[in-house]
C-alpha positions in Angstrom: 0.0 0.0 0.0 3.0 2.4 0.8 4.8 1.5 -2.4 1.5 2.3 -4.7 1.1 5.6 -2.7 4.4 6.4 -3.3 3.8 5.5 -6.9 1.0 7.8 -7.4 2.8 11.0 -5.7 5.8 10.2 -7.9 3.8 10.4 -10.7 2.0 13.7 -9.9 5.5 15.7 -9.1 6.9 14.2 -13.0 3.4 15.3 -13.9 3.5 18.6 -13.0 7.0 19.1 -13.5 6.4 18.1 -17.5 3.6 20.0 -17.8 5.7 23.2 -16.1 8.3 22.8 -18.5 6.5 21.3 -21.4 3.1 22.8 -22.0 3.6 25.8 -24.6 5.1 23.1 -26.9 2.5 20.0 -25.9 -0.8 22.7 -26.4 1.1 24.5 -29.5 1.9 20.9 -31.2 -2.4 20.1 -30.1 -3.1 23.2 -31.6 -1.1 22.9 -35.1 -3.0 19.1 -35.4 -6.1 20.5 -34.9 -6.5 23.7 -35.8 -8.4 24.5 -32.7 -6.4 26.2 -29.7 -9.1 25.7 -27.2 -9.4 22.1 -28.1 -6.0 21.5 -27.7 -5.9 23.0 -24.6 -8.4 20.8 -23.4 -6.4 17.4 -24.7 -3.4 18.4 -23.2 -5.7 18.2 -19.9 -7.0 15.4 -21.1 -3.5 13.5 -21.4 -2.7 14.7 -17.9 -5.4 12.9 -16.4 -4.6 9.9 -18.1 -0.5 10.1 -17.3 -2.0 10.4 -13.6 -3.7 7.6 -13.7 -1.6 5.4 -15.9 2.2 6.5 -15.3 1.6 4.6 -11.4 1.7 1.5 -13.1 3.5 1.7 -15.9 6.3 4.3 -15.1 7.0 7.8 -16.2 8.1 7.4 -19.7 11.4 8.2 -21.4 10.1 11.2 -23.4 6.5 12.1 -21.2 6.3 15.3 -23.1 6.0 13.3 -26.8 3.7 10.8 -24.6 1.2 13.7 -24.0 1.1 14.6 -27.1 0.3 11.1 -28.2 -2.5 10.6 -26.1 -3.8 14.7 -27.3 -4.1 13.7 -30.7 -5.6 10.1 -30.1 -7.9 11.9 -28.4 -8.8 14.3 -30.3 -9.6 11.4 -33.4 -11.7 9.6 -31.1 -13.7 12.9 -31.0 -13.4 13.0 -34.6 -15.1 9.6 -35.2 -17.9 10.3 -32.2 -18.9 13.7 -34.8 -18.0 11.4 -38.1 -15.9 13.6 -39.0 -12.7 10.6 -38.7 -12.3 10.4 -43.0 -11.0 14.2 -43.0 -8.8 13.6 -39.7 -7.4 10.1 -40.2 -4.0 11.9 -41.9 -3.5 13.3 -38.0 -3.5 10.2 -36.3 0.0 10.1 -34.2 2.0 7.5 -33.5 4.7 7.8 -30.7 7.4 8.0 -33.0 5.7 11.1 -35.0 4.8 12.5 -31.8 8.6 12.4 -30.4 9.9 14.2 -34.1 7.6 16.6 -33.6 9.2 17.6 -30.1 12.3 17.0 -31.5 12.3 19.5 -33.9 13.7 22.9 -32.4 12.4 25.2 -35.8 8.6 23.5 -35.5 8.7 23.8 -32.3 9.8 27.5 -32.1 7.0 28.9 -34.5 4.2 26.2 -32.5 5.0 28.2 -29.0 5.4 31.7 -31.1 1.9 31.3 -32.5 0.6 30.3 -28.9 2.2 33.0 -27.2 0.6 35.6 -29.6 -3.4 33.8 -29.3 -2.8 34.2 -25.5 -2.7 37.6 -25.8 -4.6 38.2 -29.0 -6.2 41.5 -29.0 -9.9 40.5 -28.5 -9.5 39.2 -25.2 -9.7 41.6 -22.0 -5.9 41.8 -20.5 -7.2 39.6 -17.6 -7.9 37.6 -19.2 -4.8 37.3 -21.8 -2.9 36.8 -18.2 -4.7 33.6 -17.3 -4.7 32.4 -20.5 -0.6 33.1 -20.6 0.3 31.9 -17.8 -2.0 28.8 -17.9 -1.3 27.4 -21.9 2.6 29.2 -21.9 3.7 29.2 -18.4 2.3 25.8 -17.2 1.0 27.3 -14.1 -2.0 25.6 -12.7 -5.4 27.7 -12.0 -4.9 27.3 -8.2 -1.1 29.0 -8.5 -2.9 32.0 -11.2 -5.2 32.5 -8.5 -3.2 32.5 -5.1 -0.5 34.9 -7.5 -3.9 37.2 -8.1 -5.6 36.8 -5.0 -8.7 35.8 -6.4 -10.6 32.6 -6.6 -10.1 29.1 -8.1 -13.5 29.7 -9.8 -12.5 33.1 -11.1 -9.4 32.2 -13.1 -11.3 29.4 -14.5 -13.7 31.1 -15.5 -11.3 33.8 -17.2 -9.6 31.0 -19.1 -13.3 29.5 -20.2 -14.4 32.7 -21.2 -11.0 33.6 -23.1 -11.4 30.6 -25.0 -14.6 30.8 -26.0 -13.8 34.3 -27.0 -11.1 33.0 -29.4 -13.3 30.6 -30.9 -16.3 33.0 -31.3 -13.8 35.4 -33.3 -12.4 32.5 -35.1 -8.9 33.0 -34.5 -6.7 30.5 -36.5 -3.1 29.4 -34.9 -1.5 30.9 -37.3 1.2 34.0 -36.5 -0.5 37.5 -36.9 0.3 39.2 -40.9 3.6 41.2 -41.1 1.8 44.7 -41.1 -0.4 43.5 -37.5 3.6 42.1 -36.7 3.9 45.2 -34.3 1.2 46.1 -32.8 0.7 42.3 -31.6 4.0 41.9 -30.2 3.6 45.1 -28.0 0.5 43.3 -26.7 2.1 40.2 -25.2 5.3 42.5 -24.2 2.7 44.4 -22.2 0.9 41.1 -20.5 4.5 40.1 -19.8 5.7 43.1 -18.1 2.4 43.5 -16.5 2.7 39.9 -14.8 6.1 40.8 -13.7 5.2 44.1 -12.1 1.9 42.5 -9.7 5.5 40.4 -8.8 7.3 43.3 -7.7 4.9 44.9 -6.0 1.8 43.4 -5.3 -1.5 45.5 -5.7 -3.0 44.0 -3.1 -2.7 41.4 -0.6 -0.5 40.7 2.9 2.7 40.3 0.8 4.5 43.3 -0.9 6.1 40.7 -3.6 5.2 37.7 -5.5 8.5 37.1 -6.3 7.5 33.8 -8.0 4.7 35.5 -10.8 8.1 37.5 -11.5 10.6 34.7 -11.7 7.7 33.4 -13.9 7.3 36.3 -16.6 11.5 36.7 -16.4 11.3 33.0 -17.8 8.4 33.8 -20.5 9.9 37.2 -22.1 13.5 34.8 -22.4 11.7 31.9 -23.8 10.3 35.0 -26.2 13.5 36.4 -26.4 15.0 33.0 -28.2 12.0 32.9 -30.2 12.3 36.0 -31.7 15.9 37.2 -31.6 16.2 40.0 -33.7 13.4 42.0 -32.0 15.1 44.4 -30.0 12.2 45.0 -27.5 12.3 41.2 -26.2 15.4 41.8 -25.2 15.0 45.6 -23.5 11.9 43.6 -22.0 14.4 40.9 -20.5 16.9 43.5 -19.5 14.6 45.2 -17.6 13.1 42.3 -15.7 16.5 40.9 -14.9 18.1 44.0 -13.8 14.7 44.7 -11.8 14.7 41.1 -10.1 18.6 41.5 -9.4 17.2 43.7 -6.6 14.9 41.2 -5.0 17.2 39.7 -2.3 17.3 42.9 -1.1 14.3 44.4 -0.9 12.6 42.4 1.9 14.2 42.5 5.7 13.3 39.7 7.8 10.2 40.0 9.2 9.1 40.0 5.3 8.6 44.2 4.9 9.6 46.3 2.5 13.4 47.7 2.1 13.7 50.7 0.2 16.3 51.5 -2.5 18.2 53.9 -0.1 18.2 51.3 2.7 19.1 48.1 0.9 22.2 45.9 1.1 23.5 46.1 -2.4 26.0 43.2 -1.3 23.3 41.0 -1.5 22.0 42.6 -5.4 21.9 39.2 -7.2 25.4 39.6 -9.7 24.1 36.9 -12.3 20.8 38.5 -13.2 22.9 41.8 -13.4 25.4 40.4 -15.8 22.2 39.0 -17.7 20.4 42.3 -17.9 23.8 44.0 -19.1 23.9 41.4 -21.7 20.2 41.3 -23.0 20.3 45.1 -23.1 23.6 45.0 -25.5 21.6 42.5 -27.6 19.1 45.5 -27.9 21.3 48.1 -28.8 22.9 46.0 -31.2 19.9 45.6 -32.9 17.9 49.1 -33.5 18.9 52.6 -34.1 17.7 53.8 -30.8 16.0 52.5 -27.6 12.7 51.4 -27.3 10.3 52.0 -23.7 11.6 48.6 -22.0 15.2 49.2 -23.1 15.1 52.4 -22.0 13.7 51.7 -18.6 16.5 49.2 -18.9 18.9 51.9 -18.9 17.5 53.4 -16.3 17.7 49.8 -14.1 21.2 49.5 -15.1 22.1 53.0 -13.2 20.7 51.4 -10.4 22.7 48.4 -10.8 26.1 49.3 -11.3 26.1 52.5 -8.6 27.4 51.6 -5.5 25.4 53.7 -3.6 22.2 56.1 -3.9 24.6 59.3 -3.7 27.1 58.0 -6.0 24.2 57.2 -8.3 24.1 58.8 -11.9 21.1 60.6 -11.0 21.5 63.1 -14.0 21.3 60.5 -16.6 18.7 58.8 -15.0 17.0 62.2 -15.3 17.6 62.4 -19.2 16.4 58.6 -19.3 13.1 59.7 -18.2 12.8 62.6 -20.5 13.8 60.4 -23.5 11.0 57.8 -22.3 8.0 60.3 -21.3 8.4 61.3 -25.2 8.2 57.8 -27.0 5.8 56.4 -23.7 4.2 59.3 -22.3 2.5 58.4 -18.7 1.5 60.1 -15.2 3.8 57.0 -13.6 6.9 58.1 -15.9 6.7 61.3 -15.0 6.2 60.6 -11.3 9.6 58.8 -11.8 11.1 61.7 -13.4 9.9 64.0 -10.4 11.8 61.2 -8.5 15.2 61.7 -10.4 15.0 65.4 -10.5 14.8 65.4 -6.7 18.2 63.5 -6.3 19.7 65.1 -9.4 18.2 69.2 -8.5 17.1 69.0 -5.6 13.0 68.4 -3.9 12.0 72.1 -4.6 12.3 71.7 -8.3 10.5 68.0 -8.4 7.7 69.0 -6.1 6.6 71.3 -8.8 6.3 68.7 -10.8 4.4 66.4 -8.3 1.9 69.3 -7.6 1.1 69.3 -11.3 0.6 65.5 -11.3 -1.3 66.0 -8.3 -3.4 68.7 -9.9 -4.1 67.0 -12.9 -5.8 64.1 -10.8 -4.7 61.5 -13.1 -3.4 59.3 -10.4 -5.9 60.5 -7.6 -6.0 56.9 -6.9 -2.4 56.0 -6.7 -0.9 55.9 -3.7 2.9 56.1 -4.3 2.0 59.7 -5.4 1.1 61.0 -2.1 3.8 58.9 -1.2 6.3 60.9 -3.1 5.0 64.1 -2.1 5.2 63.3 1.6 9.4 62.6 0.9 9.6 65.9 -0.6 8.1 68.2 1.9 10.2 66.3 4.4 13.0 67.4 3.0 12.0 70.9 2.7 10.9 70.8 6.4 7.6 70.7 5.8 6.4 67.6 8.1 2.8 68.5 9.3 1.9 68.5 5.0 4.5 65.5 4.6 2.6 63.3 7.5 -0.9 64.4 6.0 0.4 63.4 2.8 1.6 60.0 4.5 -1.5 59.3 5.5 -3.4 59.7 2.2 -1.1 57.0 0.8 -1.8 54.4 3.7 -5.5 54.9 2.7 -4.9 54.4 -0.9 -2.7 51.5 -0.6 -4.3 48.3 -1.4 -1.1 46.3 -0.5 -0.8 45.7 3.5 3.1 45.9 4.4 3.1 49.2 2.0 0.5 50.6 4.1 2.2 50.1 7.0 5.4 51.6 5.6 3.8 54.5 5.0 1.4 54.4 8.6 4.7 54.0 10.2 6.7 57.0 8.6 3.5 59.2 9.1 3.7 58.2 13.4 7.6 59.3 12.9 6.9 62.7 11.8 4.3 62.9 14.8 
């Protein structure tokens, strides 16, 4: 009895650690067979079931990814027959052999996961929902792990991924790689579902934990598997730059008890040197391939100040300053420019970027954000100003949705008491 339970927990953990690894190219291969993406991603389910319940016995095999995809396509014939539709399907029937070419082949493979990546974040679907979807068909992340990285329910992502799929099918979208003049504009949509998974990893919008350092780890992983995909797109690679020289920073930015460490206060001894080095690299990629920086590559740049000062004073707050103006022009935003104010403080001094914060603050644009009362409250300290700088405290706690930033902020405001 011991033996078979051991057999059936062994068989879960080379479960999910195949379908972790393995999915984008088991649900892309599905998907190229039958022309139906949310089909295939219910085979590949499917085959899961059935490796749970047979690999016990039988023993996990030598290539399990080619073994799901053998019991997706018989599956998907057997469906075929049950609609009599086998006669114009029978040409797809795999055998183990065809199924362990198809994984086999690093070119096939390449544009299979390219043309998944790019449904799960088609335009039609709501961002949300592209999330789900990406992290579930591309990332191998189960609902339960989407939803704990979220903070919502089981039922919720499910229901995302459902509705996502059914979206897809409704517009008809074929796995096929978007036409060269959509090219652009479809690759700046699943840059921006990347960068937007990493950033709920960096600092969580809600929730008791400031980071989800795993959702990061996670779209770090996705924008390099892109990155080898689609080498010559200089983007990818500012995109990678950026998350790596952004995640370098993570050992650092919790203390022990789990609360946030600012930039100013953090142990750059313990900056992680290998994602550095990896960043540096990426972002050289990028230069070497366009005329002039992108958004991601610049804010790349700008994470590579960070990286390579040894300090906050000794920081090249100047160029970080002309970083900013160079990306509020190409990617205008009330965030960038809250950034800038940030720079111009260290590089001018807080009299000059206040006047910029009260304009941000005046415009209302980010009424709702709470780092910009945060901001504000660190500039009118420094001017002296600490009854406006604790009110100013305070209106951040209350629009924080994230617990350990609200205390941050509750606890600077009982400081200036």
């Amino acid at each position: 009895m011991a033996r078979a339970r051991r057999a059936v927990t062994d068989a879960r953990r080379a479960v999910e650690a195949v379908w972790r690894i393995e999915s984008a190219r088991i649900v892309a291969t599905l998907a190229r067979y039958t022309g139906d993406f949310a089909l295939a991603e219910d085979l590949a389910q499917e085959a899961l079931g059935e490796a749970l319940a047979a690999w016990p016995a039988s023993g996990v095999p030598v290539n399990p990814g080619a073994w799901l995809v053998t019991v997706g396509k018989r599956r998907a014939i057997d469906l075929w027959r049950r609609q009599g539709r086998e006669s114009e399907r029978y040409a797809l029937l795999a055998e183990p052999a065809a199924a362990q070419e198809e994984l086999a082949e690093p070119d096939a493979v390449a544009d299979d996961v390219l043309r998944l990546v790019f449904i799960a974040c088609h335009p039609v679907l709501a961002r949300e929902a592209s999330v789900a979807l990406t992290l579930r068909t591309v990332g191998g992340l189960s609902s339960a792990e989407i939803a704990r990285a979220f903070l919502v329910p089981v039922a919720t992502v499910q229901q995302r991924i459902v509705r996502a799929k059914k979206t897809l099918a409704a517009a008809a979208v074929r796995f096929e790689l978007p036409p060269p003049q959509e090219y652009p504009a479809r690759l700046s949509a699943v840059l921006s579902v990347l960068y937007l998974i990493f950033n709920e990893g960096h600092a969580a919008s809600s929730g008791p934990e400031w980071m989800r350092t795993e959702l990061s780890t996670e779209a770090l992983r996705l924008a390099r598997v892109l990155a080898g995909l689609l080498p010559r797109e200089p983007e990818v690679h500012g995109l990678v730059a950026l998350m790596a020289l952004t995640a370098a920073r993570f050992p650092a930015r919790l203390d022990r008890n789990r609360d946030p460490v600012l930039l100013a206060d953090q142990d750059r001894a313990r900056w992680d040197r290998a994602l550095i080095a990896l960043g540096e690299e990426a972002l050289a990629r990028a230069d070497g391939l366009a005329a002039g920086r992108g958004p991601y590559a610049l804010q790349a740049a700008i994470a590579q100040c960070h990286a390579l000062a040894p300090s906050v004073e000794a920081t090249d707050w100047q160029r970080i300053v002309l970083l900013y103006e160079a990306l509020s022009r190409i990617a205008p935003s009330p965030v960038v420019e809250l950034n800038r104010a940030v720079a111009v403080a260290m590089a001018e001094g807080p009299a000059t970027a206040l006047r910029i914060v009260d304009a941000l603050a005046a415009d209302r644009a980010l009424a709702a954000y709470a780092q910009l009362p945060g901001v504000r409250a660190e500039l009118l300290v420094r001017l002296g100003r600490l009854d406006e700088a604790r009110e100013e405290l305070e209106r951040a706690a209350r629009l924080s949705g994230n617990e350990r930033e609200r205390r941050v902020f509750e606890r600077k405001a009982r400081e200036l008491s």
